[in-house]
BAZA-740538 format. One record per residue: residue in three letters; x, y, z of N, C-alpha, C, O, CB in turn; residue number from 1. Coordinates in pm, 1 decimal. Glycine has a CB too. Layout:
<recs>
    r       n_u       n_v       n_w      ca_u      ca_v      ca_w       c_u       c_v       c_w       o_u       o_v       o_w      cb_u      cb_v      cb_w    k
  Ala         X         Y         Z         X         Y         Z         X         Y         Z         X         Y         Z         X         Y         Z  NUM
...
</recs>
This chain:
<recs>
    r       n_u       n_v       n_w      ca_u      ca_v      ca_w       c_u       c_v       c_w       o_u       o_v       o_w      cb_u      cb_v      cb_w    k
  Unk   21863.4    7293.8    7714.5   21917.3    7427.9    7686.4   21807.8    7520.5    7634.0   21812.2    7626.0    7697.2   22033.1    7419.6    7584.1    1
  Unk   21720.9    7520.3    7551.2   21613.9    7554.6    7486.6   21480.6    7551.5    7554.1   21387.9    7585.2    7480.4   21612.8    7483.6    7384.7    2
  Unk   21456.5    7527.1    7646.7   21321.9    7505.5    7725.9   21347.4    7618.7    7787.8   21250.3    7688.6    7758.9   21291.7    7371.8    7822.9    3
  Unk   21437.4    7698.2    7874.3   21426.8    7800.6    7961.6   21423.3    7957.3    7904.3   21398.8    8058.5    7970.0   21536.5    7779.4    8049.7    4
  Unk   21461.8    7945.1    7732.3   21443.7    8019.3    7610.9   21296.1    8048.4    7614.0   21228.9    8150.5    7628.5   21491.4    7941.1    7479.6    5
  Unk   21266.0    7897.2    7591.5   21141.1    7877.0    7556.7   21033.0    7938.0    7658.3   20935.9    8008.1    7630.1   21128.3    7736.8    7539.0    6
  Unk   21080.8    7887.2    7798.9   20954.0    7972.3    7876.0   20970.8    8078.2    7873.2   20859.9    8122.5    7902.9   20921.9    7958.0    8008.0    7
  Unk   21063.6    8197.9    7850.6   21068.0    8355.8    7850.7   21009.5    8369.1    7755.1   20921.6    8452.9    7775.3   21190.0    8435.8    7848.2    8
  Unk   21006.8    8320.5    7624.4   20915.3    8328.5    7537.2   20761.7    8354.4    7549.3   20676.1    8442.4    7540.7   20932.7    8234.6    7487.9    9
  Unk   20780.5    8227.2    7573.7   20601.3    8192.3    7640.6   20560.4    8309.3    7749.5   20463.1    8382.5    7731.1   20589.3    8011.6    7750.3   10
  Unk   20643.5    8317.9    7861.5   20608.3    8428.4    7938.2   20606.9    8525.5    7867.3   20490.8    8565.4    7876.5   20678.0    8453.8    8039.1   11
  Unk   20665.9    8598.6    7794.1   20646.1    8736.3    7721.1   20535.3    8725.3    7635.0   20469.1    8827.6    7618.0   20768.4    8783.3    7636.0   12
  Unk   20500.4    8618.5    7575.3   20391.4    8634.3    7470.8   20250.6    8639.7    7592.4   20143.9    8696.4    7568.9   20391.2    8477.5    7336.2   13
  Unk   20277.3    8581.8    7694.3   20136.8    8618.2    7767.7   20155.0    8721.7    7825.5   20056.6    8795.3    7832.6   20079.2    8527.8    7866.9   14
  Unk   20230.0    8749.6    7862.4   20252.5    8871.3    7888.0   20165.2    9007.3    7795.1   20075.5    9085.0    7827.7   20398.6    8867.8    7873.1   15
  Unk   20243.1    8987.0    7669.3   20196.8    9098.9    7569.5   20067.1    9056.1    7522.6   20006.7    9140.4    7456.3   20296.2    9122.8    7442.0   16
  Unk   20006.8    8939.2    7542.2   19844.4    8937.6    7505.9   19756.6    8960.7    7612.6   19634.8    8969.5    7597.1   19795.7    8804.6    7450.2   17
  Unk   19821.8    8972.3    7735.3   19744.9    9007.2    7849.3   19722.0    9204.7    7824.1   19621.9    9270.9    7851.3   19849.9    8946.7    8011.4   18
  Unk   19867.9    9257.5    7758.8   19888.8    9402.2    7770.6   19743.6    9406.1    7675.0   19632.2    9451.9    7700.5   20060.1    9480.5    7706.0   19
  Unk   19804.1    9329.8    7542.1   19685.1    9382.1    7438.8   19509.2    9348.2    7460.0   19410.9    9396.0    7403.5   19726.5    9309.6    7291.5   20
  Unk   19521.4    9259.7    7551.5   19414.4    9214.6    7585.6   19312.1    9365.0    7675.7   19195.5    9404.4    7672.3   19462.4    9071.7    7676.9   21
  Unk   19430.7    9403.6    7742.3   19346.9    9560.2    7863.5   19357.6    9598.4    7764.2   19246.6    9575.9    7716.0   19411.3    9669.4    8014.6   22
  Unk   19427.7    9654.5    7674.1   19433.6    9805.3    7575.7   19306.1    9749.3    7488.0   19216.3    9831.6    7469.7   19615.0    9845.0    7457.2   23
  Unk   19286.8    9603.0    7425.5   19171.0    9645.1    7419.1   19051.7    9687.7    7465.6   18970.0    9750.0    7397.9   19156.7    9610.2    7389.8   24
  Unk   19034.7    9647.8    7610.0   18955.6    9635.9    7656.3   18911.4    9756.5    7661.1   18794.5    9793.7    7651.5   18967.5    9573.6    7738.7   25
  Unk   19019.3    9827.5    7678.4   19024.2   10001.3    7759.5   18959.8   10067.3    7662.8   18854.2   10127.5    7682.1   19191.0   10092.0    7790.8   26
  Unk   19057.2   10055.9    7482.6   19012.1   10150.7    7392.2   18863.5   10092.7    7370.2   18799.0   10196.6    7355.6   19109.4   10163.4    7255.4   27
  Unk   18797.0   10014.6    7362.4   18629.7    9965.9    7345.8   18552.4   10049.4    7436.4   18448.5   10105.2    7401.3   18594.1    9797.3    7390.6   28
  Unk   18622.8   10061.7    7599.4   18554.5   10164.6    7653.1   18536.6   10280.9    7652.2   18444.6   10336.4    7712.2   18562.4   10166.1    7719.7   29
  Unk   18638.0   10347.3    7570.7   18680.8   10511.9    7564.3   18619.3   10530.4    7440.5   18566.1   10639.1    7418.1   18856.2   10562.2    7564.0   30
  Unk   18617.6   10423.1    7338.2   18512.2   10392.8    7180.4   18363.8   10467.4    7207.1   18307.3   10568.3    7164.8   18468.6   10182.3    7148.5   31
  Unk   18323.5   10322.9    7333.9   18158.0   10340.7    7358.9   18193.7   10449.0    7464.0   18197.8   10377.1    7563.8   18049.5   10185.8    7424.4   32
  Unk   18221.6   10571.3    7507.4   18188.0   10627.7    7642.7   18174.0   10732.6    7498.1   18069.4   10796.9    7489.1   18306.7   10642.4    7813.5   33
  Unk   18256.9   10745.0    7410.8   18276.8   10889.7    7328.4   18125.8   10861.7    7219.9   18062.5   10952.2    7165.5   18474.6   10901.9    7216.2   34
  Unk   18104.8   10759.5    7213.4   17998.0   10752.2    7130.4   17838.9   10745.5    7195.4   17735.2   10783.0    7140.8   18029.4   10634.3    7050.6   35
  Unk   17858.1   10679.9    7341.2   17686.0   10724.0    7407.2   17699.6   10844.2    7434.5   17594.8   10889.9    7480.2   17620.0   10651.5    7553.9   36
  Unk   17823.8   10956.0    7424.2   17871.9   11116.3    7446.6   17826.6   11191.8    7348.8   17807.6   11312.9    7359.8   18024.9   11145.1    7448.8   37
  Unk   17805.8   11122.5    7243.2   17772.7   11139.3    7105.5   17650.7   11184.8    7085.1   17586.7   11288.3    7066.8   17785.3   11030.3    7035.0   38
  Unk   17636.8   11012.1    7099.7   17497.1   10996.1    7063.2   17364.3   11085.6    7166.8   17254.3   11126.9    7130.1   17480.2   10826.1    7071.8   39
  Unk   17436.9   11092.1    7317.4   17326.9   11150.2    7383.3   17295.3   11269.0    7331.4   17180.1   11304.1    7305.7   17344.6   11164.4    7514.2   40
  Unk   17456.4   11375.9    7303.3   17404.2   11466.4    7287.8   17314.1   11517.4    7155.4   17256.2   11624.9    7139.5   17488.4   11522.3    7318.5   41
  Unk   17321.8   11419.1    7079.9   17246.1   11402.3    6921.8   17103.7   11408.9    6933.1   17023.9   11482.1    6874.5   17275.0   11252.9    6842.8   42
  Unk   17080.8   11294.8    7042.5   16909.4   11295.2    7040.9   16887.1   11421.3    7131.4   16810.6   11508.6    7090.3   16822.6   11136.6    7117.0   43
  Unk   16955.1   11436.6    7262.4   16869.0   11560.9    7345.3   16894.2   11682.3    7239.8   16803.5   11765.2    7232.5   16941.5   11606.8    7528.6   44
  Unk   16994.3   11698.4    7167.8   16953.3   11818.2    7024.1   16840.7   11800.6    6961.8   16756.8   11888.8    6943.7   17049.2   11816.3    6893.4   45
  Unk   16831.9   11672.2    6921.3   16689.2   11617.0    6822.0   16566.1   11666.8    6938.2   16486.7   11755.9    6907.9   16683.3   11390.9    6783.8   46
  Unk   16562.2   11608.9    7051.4   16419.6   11654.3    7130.5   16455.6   11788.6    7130.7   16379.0   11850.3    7056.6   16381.0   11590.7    7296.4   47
  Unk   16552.4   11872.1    7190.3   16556.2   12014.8    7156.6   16500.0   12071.5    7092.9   16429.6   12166.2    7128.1   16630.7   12052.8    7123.9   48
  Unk   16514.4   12029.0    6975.0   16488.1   12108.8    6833.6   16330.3   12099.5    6802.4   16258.6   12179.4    6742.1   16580.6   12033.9    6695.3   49
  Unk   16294.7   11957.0    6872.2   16154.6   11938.8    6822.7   16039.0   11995.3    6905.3   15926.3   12017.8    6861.2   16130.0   11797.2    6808.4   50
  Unk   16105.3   12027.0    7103.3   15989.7   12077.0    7122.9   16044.4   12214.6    7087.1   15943.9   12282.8    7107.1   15920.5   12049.0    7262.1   51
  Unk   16127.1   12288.6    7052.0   16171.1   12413.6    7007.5   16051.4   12412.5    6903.4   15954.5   12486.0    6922.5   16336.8   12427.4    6951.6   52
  Unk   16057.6   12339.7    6807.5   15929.1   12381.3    6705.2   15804.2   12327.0    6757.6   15706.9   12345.5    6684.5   15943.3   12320.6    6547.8   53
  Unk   15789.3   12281.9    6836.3   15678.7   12245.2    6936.5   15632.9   12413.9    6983.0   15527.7   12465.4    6944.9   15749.0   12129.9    7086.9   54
  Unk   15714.9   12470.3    7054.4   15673.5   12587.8    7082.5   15652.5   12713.6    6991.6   15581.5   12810.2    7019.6   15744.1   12611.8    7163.7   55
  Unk   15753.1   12689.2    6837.5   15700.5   12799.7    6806.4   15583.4   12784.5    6714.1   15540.4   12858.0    6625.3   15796.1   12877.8    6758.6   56
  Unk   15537.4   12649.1    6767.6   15387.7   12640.6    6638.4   15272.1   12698.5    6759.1   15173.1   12755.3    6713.2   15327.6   12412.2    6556.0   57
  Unk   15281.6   12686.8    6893.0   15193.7   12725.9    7016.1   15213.8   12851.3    7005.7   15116.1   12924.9    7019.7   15225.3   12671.2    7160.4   58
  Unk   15343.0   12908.7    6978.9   15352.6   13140.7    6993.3   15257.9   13149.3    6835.8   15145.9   13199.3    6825.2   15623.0   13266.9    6958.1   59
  Unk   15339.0   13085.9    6723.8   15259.2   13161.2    6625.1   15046.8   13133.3    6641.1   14959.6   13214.2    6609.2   15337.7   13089.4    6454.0   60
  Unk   15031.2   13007.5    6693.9   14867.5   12996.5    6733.9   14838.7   13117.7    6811.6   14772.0   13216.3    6780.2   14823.3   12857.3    6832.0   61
  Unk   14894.8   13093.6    6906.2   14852.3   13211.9    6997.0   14856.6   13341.4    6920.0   14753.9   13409.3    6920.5   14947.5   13225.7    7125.2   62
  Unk   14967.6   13386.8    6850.3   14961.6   13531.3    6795.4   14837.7   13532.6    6706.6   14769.5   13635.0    6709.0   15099.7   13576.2    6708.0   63
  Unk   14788.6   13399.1    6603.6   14690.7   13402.1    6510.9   14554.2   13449.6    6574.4   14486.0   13540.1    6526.3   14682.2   13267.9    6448.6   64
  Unk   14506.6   13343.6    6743.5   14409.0   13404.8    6776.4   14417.9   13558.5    6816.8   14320.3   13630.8    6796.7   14363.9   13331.7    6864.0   65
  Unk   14524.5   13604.4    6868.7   14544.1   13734.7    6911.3   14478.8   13865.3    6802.8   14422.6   13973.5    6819.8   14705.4   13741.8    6929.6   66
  Unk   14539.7   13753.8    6645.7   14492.2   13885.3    6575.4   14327.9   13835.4    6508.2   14259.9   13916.3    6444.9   14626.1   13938.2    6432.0   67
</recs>
């Protein structure tokens, strides 16, 4: 009487560790896609910024020999 209980059981629990198993899988990917999204745009700001002052140390040289 209890065994055919028992496998709906069993089927539902693999069931729901298979569900939780993609959802994790999924949210780890949507985790890391938002964070190399992140992070890229962090460093190409960081190189931004640096040849940005890269260039304005070359305008102010140039203006120094100018004067």
């Amino acid at each position: 009487m209890d065994s055919p209980i028992k496998k709906e059981i069993m089927g539902r629990n693999k069931r729901i560790q298979k569900v939780i198993g993609w959802s994790i899988i999924i949210f780890a990917v949507i985790v890391f896609g938002l964070l190399a999204n992140y992070m890229g745009r962090y460093l190409s700001h960081k190189m931004r910024s640096n040849t940005e002052l890269t260039d304005t140390t070359t305008k102010n040289d140039t203006i120094t020999t100018k004067n």
